[in-house]
N, C-alpha and C positions, 0 to 999 in steps of 0.2 A: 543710712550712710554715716551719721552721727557714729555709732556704734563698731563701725568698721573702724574710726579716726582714733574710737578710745584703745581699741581690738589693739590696734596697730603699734599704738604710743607704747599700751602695756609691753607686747612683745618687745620693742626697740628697747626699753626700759632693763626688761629681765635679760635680752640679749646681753647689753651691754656689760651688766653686774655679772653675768656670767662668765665672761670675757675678762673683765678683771681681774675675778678670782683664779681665772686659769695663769693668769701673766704674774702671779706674784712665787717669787723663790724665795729660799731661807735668806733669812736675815743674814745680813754678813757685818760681825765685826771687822775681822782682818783680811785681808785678800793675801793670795798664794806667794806675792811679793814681798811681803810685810812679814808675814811666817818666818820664810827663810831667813828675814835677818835678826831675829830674835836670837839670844842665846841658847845653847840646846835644853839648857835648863827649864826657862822661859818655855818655850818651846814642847817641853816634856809635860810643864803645867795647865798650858792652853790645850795638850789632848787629852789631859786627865779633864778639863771642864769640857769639853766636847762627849768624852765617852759616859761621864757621869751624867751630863744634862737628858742623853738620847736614855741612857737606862733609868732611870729615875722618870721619864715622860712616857716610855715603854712602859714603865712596871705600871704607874700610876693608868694610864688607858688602857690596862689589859691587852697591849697592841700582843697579837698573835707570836710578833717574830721578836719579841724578849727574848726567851730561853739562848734560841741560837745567836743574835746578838751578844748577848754577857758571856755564854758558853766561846764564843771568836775572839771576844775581848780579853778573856783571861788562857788565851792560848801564847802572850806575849807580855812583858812588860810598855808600862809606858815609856819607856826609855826609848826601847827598840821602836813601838809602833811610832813614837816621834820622828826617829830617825828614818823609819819606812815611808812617812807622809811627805820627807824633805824628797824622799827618793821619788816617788808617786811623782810630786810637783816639778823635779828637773824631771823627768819623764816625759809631761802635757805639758810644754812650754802654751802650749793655746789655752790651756783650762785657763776659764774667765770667775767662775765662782770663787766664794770665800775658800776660808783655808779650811773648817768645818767641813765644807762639802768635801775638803781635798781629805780629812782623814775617815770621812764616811767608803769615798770610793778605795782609800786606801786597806781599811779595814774587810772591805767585800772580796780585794784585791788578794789579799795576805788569807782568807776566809776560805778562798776556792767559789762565793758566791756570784751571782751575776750581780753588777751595778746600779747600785742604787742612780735610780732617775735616768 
């Protein structure tokens, strides 16, 4: 009986951390509200640190889908894909995630890809 109660603890134990890890999303500096009231300049610079941060963490873990990332990312300037992320976000007035996620989906968007997450 003893043995079932530790059985038990463990399982609730690893449940739980397993549960955890599933509820956690990207970090969010800015939300999709904050974005748009940046300068376009501004604006231009937070998706150059967004596309630089994803390919540089791509390149660095060997993730699979680098090539086709960098290869979508250099189909536009940053200019434009800023000005495409403002568009993305008056679009999903309901998107609750950061503005990050907003130029990831927008990127997949302008890509022809399916949606990230």
């Amino acid at each position: 009986m003893r043995i079932l109660l530790v059985l038990a603890t463990i399982l609730s134990v690893t449940a739980s951390i397993m549960a955890e890890a599933q509820t956690l999303g990207p970090l969010v500096s800015i939300s999709p509200e904050e974005y748009l009231k940046l300068p376009n300049s501004v604006q231009t610079l937070y998706v150059a640190g967004v596309v630089d941060g994803v390919s540089v963490t791509s390149y660095g873990y060997s993730l699979p889908d680098h090539d086709t990332y960098v290869r979508c990312a250099r189909t536009m300037t940053l200019g434009v894909l800023a000005l495409h992320v403002a568009d993305w976000i008056h679009a999903n007035p309901g998107f609750s995630e950061g503005a990050a996620t907003a130029v990831s989906k927008t990127l997949s968007v302008q890509c022809k890809r399916p949606s990230a997450r």
